[in-house]
C-alpha positions, 0 to 999 in steps of 0.5 A: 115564191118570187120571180127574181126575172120578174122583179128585174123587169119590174125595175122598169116600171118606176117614173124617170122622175123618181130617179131625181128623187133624194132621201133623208139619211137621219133614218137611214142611220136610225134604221142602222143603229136599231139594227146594231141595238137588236144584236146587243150592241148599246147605241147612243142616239144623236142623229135623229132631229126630234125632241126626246120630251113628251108631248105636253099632257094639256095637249094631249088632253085636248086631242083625247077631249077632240076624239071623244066630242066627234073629231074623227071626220072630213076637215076642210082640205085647207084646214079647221076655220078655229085652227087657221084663225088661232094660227094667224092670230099667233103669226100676227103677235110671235112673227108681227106678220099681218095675216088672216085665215085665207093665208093659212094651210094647214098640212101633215107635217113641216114637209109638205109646205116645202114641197107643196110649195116647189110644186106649186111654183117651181117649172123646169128651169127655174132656179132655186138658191139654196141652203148648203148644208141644209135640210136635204129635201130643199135639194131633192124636190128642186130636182125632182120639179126639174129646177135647178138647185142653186146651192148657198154655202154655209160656212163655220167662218161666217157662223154657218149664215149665208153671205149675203154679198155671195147671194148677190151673185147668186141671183140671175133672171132663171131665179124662181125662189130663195129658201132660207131657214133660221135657226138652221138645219144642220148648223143651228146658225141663226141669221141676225135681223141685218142678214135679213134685211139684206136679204129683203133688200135683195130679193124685193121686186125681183118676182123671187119667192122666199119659203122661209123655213121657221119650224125652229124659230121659238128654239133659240138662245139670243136675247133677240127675237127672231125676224121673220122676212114675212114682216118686211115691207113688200115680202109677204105676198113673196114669202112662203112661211113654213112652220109647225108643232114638231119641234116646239111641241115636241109633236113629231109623230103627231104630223101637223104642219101649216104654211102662211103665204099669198091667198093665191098661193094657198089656193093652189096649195090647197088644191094640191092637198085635196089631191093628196092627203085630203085633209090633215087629222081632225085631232091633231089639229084641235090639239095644235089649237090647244098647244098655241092657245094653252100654257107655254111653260113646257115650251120655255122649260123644253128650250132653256135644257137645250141651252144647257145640252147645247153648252154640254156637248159644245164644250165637250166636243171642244175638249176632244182632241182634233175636234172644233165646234162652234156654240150654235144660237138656234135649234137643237144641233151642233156641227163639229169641224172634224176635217183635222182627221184627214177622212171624209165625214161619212167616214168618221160617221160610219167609225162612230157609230161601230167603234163607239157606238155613237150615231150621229150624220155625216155633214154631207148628208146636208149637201157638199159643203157639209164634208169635213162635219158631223151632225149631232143632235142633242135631243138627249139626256144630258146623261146620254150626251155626257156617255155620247161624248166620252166614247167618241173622246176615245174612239177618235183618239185612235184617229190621231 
C-alpha cells in the first residue's frame, strides 16, 4: 500500500528545472476524448497532428527486408553512412542546400533536433524569437535551458506569417537563435520566398542561429516550392534544418527524424545523442532510405486529399455561423477565428469536445496569441470532417 505522507515527500525530489518544463496538449486532449470514447460517448478526432493514411506498403516492405537481413543492431550515434548520404543528396535537389553526410544527424523523431539544438547552443540568457502560436515545444525547451523566450506573433491579418519589420524589432545582442517553421504549426501559413529572404537579410552576420523547422515542407498547396533559408548565401553554417518522415510518410510511430547544420554543430548534436538514445533504430532508418529513394506517388496522392479536406473543412467552417477560417497553404491545419463568441478558446474547445463530441485544440495551447482560435487538423476522412463539422454547426449555434 502507498505511504500518501511518502509520496508528498517524494515531491521534493524532482529538479527545479522540471518546473520550466511545458507539454504538448494534443495528447492530453487525445487522452480525454479516449476516455469519453471508453464510456460510450462517439468522439471525432481532430486534434491530433498525425496523418490518418498507412505508412506506404514499399516501405514497410523495406523495414520487414532490414529486419530480416540483420538490422537489429548498434548504428553510428550519428546515423547509418547509407541513410546520411541518401538525406543529403535529397536535401541538396528538394531543398537546393549544399550539404554532405558529416552535416547530417540522425535522430528519433522531428523532436529531438529542436531540442538537441537548444540544448546544444542556447545558455541562460540567451534570447530566442519565436513563433507564437506555434508548436508548443520551442517555448518549453527555451525555458527549460534558462533562455529567454521571445515570442513573434502570428496574426490572421498577415495570413499567420510573421512581420518581418516587427522581427526587426525584436533582434537585440542577447538574440542566440530565430526559430521558424513554414508551413506552420497550428496555422498552416506559409512564409513566401520574399518573407525569407528578409528574414535572411536580417539575421545574416549577426552570429543568429536559425533552426528552421521544415518537417511540412512537401505538404503545401502553392504552385511555388518551398525556399528553405539554408540555401541563402551566408545562412547555411547559421541554420539548423529540421525535418523527417513523420508527416510526409505518414511514419509518426516510426520515430525518425534528422537535422542538416554545421559540421560543428552536428558534432555536438551527436555527442548529445550517444548520451541519450545512443542511436536511432536500424530499421527504421533502412526504411527512411527506401521512402526517399523509392516511388513518391503515395506522398503526391496522400497531399493532393489534404487539399481537398482542406477546402472541405474551410468552407464548412465558413459556413458556421460566427465562425471565420482563413484557406491555410501548407500543412494539415486550419485555425478558425471563433472570438465572435465572446469565450476564451479553451472554452469553446472544452464545449466542443462534451456537447459535440468534437476534439480539437485550444489556439492557445500554441502560445497566447492563439486566444480567440481553435486548432483542427484534418488528418481525417472527409466522412469525419463532414460529421465533425455539422455537430459543431449545432453546438455553436447554441453560443449565439
Amino acid at each position: 500500500m502507498s505511504d500518501s505522507k511518502g509520496f508528498v515527500e517524494m515531491e521534493n525530489i524532482f529538479a527545479k528545472t522540471m518546473d520550466k518544463l511545458g507539454t504538448e496538449t494534443a495528447f492530453e486532449v487525445l487522452a480525454r476524448a479516449r476516455a469519453l470514447e471508453a464510456q460510450g460517448k462517439e468522439i471525432v478526432h481532430l486534434e491530433i497532428g498525425e496523418p490518418d493514411f498507412d505508412t506506404p506498403k514499399n516501405i514497410i516492405d523495406a523495414a520487414v527486408s532490414a529486419l530480416q537481413s540483420g538490422y537489429t543492431h548498434y548504428t553510428p550515434a550519428s546515423g547509418l553512412p547509407l541513410l546520411k548520404e541518401t538525406i543529403a543528396n535529397y536535401v541538396k535537389t528538394h531543398k537546393n542546400v549544399d550539404t554532405n553526410p558529416e552535416e547530417v544527424v540522425v535522430v528519433p523523431g522531428g523532436k529531438p533536433i529542436m531540442f538537441y539544438g537548444i540544448i546544444a547552443t542556447v545558455n541562460p540568457g540567451d534570447e530566442v524569437i519565436y513563433p507564437n502560436p506555434g508548436f508548443p515545444i520551442y517555448e518549453s525547451v527555451i525555458k527549460f535551458v534558462g533562455g529567454v523566450p521571445v515570442p513573434i506573433p502570428l496574426r490572421e491579418e498577415n495570413q499567420f506569417r510573421l512581420d518581418v519589420n516587427e522581427l526587426e524589432g525584436l533582434i537585440t545582442s542577447k538574440t542566440k537563435m530565430l526559430i521558424i517553421n513554414s508551413p506552420q504549426n497550428p496555422t498552416g501559413g506559409v512564409l513566401t520566398k520574399e518573407d525569407i529572404m528578409k528574414i535572411a537579410d536580417l539575421v545574416r552576420g549577426k552570429n543568429i542561429l536559425v533552426l528552421s523547422d521544415e518537417i511540412y515542407d512537401r505538404m503545401i498547396y502553392t504552385d511555388d516550392k518551398p525556399l528553405s533559408i539554408a540555401s541563402l548565401p551566408g545562412l547555411k553554417d547559421w541554420t539548423i534544418i529540421l525535418d523527417g518522415f513523420s508527416k510526409t510518410y505518414a511514419m509518426t510511430g516510426w520515430r525518425i527524424g534528422y537535422g542538416i547544420m554545421n559540421k560543428k554543430i552536428a558534432e555536438k548534436i551527436t555527442q548529445l545523442m550517444v548520451n541519450s538514445n545512443s542511436c536511432t533504430a536500424a530499421f527504421t532508418q533502412m526504411a527512411a532510405v527506401e521512402a526517399l529513394t523509392g516511388p513518391q506517388d503515395d506522398v503526391l496522392e496522400m497531399v493532393s486529399q489534404f487539399k481537398n479536406r482542406r477546402d472541405i473543412m474551410v468552407d464548412g467552417l465558413n459556413a458556421i455561423d460566427g465562425v471565420t477560417c482563413l484557406r491555410p497553404k501548407g500543412a494539415f491545419y486550419v485555425f478558425p477565428n471563433v472570438s465572435s463568441f465572446g469565450k476564451t478558446s479553451k472554452e469553446i474547445a472544452d464545449y466542443l469536445l462534451l456537447e459535440a463530441g468534437v476534439a480539437c485544440l485550444a489556439g492557445t495551447s500554441f502560445g497566447s496569441y492563439g486566444e480567440g482560435y481553435l486548432r483542427l487538423s484534418y488528418a481525417n476522412s472527409v466522412e469525419n470532417i463532414e460529421k465533425a463539422l455539422s455537430k459543431m454547426k449545432e453546438a455553436l449555434s447554441k453560443l449565439k
